[in-house]
DSSP file (Angstrom, degrees, kcal/mol; ACC not computed):
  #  RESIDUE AA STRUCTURE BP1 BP2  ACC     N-H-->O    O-->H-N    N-H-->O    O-->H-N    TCO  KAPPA ALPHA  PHI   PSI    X-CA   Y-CA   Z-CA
    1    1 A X    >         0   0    0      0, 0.0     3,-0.8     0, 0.0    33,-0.0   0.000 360.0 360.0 360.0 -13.1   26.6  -18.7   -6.1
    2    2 A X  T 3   +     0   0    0      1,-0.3     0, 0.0     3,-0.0     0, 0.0   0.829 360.0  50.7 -61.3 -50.1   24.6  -18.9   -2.9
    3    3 A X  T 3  S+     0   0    0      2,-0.1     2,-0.3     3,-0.0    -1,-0.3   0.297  80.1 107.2-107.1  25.8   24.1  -15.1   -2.9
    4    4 A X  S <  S-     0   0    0     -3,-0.8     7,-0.1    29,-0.1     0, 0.0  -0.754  81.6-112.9 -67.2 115.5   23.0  -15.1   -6.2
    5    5 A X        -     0   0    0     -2,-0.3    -2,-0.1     5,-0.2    -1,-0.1  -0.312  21.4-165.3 -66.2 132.5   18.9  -14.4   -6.1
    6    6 A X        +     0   0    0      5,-0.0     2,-0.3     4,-0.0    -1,-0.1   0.734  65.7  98.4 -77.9 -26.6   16.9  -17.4   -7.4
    7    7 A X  S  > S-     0   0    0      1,-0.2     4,-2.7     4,-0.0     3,-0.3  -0.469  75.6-142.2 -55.3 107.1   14.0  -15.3   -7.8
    8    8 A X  H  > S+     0   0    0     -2,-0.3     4,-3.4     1,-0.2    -1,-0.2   0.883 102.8  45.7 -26.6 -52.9   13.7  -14.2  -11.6
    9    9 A X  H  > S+     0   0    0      1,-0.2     4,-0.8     2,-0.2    -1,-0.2   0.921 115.6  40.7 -49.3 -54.6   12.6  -10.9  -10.4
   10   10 A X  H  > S+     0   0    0     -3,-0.3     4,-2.1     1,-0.2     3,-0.4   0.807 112.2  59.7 -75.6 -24.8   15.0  -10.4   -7.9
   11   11 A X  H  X S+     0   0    0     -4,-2.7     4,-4.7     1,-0.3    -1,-0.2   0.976 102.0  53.1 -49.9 -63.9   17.4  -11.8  -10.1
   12   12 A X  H  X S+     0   0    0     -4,-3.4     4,-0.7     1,-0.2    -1,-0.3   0.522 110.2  43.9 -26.5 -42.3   16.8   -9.1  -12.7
   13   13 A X  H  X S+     0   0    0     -4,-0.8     4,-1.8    -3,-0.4    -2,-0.2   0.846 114.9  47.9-113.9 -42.8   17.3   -6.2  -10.5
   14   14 A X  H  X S+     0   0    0     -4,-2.1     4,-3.2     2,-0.2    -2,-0.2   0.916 111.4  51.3 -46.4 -75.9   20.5   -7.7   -8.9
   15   15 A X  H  X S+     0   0    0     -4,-4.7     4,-3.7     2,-0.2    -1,-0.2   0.894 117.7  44.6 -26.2 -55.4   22.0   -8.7  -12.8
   16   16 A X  H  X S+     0   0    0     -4,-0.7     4,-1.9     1,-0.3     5,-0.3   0.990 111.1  50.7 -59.2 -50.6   21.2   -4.6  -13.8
   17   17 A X  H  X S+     0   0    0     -4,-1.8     4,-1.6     1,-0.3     5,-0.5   0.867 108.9  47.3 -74.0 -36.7   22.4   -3.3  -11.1
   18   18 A X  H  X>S+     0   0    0     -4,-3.2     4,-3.7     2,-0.2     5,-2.2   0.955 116.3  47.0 -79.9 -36.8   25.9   -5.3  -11.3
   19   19 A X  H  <5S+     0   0    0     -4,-3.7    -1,-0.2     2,-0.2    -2,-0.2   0.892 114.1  42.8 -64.4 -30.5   26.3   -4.3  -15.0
   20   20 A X  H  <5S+     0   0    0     -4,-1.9    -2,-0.2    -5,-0.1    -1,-0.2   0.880 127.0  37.7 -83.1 -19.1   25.5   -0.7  -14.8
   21   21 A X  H  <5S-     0   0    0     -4,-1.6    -2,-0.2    -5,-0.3    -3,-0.2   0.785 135.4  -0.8 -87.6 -53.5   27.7   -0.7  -11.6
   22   22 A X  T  <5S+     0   0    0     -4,-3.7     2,-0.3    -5,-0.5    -3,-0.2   0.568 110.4  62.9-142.1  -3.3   30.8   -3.1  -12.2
   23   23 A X      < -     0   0    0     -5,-2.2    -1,-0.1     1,-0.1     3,-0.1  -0.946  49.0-157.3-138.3 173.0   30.8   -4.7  -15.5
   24   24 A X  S    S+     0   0    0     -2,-0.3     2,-0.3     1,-0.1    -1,-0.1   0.793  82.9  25.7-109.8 -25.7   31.0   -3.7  -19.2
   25   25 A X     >  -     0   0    0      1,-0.2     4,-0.9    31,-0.0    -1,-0.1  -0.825  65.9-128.9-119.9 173.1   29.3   -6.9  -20.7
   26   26 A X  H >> S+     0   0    0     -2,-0.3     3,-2.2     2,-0.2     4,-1.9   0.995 120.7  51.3 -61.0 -62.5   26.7   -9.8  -19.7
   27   27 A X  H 3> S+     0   0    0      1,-0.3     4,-2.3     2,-0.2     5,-0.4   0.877 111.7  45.8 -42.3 -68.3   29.6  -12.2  -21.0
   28   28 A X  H 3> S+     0   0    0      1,-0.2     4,-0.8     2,-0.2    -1,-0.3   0.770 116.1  48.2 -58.7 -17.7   32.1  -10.2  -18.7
   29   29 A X  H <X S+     0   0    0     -3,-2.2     4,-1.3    -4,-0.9    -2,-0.2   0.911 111.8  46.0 -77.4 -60.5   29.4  -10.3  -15.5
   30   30 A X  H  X>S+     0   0    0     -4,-1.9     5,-2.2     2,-0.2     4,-2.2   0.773 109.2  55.6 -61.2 -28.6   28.6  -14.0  -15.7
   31   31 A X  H  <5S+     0   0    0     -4,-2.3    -2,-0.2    -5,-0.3    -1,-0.2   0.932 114.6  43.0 -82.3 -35.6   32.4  -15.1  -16.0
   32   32 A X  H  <5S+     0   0    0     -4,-0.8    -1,-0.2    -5,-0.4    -2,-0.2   0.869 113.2  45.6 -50.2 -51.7   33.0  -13.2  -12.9
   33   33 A X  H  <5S-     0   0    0     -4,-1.3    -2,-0.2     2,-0.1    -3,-0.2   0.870 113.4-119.3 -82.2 -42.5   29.7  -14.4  -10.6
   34   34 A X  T  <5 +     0   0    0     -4,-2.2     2,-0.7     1,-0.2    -3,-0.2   0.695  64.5 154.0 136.5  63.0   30.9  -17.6  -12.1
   35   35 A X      < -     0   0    0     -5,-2.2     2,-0.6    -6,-0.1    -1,-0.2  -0.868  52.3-106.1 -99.4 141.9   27.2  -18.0  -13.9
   36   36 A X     >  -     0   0    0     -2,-0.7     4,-1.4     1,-0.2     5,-0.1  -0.709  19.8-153.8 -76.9 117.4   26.1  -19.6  -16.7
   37   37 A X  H  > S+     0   0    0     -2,-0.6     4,-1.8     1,-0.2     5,-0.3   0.756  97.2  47.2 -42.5 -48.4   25.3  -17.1  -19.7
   38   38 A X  H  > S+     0   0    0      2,-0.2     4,-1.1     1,-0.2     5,-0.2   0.913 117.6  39.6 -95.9 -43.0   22.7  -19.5  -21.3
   39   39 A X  H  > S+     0   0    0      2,-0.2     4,-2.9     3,-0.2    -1,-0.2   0.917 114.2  55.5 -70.8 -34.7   20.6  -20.4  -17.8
   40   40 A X  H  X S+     0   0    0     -4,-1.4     4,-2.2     2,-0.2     5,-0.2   0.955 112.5  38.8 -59.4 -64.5   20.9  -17.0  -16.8
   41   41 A X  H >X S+     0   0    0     -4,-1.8     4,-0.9     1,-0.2     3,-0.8   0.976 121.1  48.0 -49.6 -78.4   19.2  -15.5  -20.4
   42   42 A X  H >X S+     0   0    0     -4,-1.1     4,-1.6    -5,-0.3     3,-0.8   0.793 105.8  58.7 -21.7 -64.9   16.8  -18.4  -20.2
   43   43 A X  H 3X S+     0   0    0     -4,-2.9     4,-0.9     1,-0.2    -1,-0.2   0.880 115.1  36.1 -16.1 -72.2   16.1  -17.7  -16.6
   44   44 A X  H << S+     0   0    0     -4,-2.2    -1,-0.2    -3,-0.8    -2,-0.2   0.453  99.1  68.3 -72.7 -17.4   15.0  -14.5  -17.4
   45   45 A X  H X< S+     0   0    0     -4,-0.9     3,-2.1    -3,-0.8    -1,-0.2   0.705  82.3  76.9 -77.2 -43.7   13.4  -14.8  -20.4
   46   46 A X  H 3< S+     0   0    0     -4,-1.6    -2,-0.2    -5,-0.3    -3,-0.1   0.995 103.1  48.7 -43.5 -60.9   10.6  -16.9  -18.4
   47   47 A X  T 3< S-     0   0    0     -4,-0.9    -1,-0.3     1,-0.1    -2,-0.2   0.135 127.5-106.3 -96.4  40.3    9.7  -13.0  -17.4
   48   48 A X  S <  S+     0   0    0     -3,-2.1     2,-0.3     1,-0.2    -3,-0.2   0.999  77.0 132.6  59.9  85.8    9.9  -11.9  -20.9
   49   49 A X        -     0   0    0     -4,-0.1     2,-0.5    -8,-0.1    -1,-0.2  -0.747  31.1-168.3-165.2 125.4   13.5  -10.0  -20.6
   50   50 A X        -     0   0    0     -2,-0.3     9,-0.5     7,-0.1     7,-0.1  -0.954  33.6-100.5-146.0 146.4   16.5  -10.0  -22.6
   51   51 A X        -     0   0    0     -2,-0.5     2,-0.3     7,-0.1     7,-0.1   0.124  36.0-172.2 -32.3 141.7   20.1   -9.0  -22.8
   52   52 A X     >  -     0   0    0      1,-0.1     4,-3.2    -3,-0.0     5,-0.4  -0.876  10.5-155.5-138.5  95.9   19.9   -6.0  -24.9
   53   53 A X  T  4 S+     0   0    0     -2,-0.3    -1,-0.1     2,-0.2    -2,-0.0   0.880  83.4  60.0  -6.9 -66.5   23.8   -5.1  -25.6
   54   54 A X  T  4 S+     0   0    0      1,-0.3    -1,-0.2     2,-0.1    -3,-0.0   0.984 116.7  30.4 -68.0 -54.3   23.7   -1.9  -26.3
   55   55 A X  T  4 S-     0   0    0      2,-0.1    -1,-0.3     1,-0.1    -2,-0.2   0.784  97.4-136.5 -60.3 -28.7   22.4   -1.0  -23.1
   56   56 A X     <  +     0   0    0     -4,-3.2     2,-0.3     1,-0.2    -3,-0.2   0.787  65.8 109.7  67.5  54.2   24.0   -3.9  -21.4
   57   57 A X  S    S-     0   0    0     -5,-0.4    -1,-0.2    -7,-0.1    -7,-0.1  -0.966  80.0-100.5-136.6 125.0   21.0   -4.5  -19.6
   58   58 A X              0   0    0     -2,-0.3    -7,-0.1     1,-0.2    -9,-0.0  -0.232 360.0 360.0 -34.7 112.1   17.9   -6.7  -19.0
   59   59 A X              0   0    0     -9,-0.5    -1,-0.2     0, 0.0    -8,-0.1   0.322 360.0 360.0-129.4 360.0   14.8   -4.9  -20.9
């Protein structure tokens, strides 16, 4: 988890990048990184952004 960005921001661009790049859901991304789904959303949400399915991205 270490090299996992604390930074919302950085977080954000890190999160996209690993879904358009290596996974097919949020669900499948976090179980992997070993993150928590619900802190992660929350997290992010602080900078007005949320899991959007379809896209399987932070918008």
């Amino acid at each position: 988890m270490s090299q996992i960005p604390k930074d919302p921001f950085m977080l954000l661009s890190y999160l996209n990048t690993q879904l358009r790049d290596f996974y097919p859901s949020l669900e499948d991304c976090c179980r992997s990184l070993s993150l928590d789904q619900g802190q992660v959303r929350e997290k992010l949400k602080q900078i007005d952004y949320l899991y959007d399915p379809e896209k399987n991205q932070f918008v």
